[in-house]
MMTF fields as JSON, N, C-alpha, C and O atoms, coordinates in Angstrom:
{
  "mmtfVersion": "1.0.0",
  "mmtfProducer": "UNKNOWN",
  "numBonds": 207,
  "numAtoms": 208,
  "numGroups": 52,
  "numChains": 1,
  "numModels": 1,
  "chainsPerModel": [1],
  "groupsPerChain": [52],
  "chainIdList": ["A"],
  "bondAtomList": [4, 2, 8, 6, 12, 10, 16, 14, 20, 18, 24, 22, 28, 26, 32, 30, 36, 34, 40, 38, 44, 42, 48, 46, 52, 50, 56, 54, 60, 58, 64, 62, 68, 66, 72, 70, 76, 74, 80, 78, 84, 82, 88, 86, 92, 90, 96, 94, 100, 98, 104, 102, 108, 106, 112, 110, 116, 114, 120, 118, 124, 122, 128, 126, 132, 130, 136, 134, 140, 138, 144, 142, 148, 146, 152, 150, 156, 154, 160, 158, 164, 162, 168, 166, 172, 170, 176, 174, 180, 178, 184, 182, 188, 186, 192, 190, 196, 194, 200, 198, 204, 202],
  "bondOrderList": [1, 1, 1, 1, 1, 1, 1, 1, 1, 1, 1, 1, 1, 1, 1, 1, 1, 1, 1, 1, 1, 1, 1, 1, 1, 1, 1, 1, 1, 1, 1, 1, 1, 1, 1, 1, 1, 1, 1, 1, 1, 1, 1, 1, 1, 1, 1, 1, 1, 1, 1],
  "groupList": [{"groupName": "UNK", "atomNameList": ["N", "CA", "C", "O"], "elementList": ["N", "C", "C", "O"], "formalChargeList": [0, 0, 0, 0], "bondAtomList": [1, 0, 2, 1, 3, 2], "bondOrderList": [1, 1, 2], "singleLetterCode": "X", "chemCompType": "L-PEPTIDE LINKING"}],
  "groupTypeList": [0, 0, 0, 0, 0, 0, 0, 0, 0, 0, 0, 0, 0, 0, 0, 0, 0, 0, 0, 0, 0, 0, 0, 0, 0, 0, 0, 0, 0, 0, 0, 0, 0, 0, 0, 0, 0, 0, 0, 0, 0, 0, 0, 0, 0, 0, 0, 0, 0, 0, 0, 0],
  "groupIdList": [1, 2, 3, 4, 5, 6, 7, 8, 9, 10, 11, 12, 13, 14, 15, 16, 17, 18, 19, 20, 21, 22, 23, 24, 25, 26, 27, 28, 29, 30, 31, 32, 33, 34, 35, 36, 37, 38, 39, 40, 41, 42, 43, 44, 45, 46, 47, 48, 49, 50, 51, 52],
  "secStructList": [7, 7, 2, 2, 2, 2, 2, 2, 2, 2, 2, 7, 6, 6, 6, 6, 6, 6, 6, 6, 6, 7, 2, 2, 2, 2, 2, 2, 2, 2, 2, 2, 2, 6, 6, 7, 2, 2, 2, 2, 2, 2, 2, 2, 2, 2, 2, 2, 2, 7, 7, 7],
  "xCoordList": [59.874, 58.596, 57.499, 57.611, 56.439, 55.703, 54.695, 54.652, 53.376, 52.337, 51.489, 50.918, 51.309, 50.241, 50.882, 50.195, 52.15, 52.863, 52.066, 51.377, 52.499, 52.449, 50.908, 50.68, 50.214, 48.009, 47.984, 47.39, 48.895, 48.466, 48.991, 48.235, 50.395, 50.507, 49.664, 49.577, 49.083, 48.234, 46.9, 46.413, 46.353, 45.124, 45.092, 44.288, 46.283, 46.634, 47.79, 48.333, 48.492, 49.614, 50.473, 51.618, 50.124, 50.205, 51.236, 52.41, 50.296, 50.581, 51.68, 52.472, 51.906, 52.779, 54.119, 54.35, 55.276, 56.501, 56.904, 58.012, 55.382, 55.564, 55.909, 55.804, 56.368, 56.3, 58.195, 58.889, 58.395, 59.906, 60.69, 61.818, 60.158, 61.042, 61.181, 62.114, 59.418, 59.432, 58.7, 58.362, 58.493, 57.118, 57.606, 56.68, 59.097, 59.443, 58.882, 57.925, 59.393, 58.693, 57.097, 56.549, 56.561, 55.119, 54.506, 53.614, 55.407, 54.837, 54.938, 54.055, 56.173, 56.978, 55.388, 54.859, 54.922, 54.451, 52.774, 51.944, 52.379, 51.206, 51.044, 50.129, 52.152, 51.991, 52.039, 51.957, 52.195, 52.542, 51.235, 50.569, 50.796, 49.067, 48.353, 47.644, 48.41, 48.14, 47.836, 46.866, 49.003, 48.786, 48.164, 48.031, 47.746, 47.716, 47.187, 47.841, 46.679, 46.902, 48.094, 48.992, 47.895, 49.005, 50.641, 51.287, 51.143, 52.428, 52.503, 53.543, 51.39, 51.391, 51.51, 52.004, 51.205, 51.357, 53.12, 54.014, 52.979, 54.689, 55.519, 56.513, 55.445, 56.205, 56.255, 57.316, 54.816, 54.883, 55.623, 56.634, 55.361, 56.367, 57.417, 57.878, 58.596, 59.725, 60.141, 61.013, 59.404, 60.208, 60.194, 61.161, 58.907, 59.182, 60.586, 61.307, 60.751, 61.54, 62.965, 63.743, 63.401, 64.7, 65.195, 65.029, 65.986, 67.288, 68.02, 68.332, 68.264, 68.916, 70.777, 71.552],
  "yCoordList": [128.495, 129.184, 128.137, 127.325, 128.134, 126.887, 127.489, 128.715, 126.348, 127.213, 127.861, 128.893, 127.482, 128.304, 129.858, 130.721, 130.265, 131.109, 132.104, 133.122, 131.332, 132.253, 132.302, 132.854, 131.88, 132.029, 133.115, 134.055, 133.208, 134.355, 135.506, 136.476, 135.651, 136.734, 137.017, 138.132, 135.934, 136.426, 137.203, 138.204, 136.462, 136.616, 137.671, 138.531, 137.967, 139.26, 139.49, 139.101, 140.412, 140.591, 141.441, 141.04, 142.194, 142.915, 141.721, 141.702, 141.136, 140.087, 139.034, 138.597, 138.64, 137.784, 137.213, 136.125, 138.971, 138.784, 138.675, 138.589, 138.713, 139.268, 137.879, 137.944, 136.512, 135.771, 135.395, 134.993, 135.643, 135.466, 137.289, 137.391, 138.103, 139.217, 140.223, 140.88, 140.053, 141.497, 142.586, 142.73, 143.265, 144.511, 145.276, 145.885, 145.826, 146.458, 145.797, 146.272, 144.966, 144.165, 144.465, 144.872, 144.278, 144.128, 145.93, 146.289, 146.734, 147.981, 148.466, 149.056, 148.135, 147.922, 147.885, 148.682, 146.277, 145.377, 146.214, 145.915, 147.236, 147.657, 148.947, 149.122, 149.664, 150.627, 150.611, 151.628, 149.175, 149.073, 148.629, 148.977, 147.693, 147.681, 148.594, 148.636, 149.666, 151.273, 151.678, 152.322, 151.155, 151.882, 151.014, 151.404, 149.958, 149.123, 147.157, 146.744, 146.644, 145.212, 144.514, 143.897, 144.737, 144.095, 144.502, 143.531, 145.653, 146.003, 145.476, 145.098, 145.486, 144.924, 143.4, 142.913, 142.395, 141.155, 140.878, 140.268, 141.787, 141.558, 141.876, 141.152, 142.68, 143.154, 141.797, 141.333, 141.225, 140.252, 139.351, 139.139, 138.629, 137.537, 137.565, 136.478, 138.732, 139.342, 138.781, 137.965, 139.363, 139.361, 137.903, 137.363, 137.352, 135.577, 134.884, 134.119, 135.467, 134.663, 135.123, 134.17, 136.018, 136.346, 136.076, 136.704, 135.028, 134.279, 135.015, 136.12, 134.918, 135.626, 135.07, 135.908],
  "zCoordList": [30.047, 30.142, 29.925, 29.006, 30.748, 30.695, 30.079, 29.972, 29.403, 28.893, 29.981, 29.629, 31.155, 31.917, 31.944, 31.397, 32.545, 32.379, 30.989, 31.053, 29.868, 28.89, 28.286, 27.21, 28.816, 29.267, 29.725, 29.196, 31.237, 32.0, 31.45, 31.401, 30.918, 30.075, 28.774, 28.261, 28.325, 27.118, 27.677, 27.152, 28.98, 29.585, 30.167, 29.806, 31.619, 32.094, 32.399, 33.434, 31.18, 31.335, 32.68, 32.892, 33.264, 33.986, 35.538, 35.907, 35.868, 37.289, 36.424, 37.259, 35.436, 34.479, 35.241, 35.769, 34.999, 35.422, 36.925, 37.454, 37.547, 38.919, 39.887, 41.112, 39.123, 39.915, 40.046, 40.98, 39.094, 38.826, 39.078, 39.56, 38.81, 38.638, 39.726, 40.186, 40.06, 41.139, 40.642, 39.467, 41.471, 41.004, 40.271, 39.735, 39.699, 38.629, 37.267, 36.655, 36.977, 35.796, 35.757, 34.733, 36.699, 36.785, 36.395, 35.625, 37.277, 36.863, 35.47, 34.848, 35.036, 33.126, 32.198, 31.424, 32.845, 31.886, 32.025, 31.166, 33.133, 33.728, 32.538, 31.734, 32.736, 31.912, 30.192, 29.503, 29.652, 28.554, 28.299, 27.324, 29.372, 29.07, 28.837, 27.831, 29.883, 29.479, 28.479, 28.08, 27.885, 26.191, 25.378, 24.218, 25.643, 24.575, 25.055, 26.013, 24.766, 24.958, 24.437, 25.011, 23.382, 22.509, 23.291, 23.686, 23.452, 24.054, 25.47, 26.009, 25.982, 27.638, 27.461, 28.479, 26.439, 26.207, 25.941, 26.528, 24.599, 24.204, 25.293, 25.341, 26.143, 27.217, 28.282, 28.7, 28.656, 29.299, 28.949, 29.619, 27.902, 27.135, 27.136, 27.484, 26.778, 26.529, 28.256, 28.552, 29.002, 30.133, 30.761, 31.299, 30.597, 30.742, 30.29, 30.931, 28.813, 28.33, 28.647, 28.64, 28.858, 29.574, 30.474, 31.52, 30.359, 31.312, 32.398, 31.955, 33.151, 33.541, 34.144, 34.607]
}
């Protein structure tokens, strides 16, 4: 996970996972923003950092 990566999830989490995962992730990480900044960040991060 590089730092620009984890900027844009701090900055806008939403577009984050969408470069590695696909628009599921992205919709995940949209609605968690929804609720919240903070959960739409952790959500972003979480999914950066998972290997697959």
């Amino acid at each position: 996970m590089s730092i620009l990566r984890v900027l844009l999830a701090i900055f806008f989490p939403p577009p984050a996972p969408f470069i590695d995962r696909g628009c599921g992730s992205v919709l995940l990480v949209f609605l968690l923003t929804l609720c919240g900044w903070v959960p739409g960040v952790i959500g972003a991060l979480v999914i950066l950092n998972k290997n697959e």
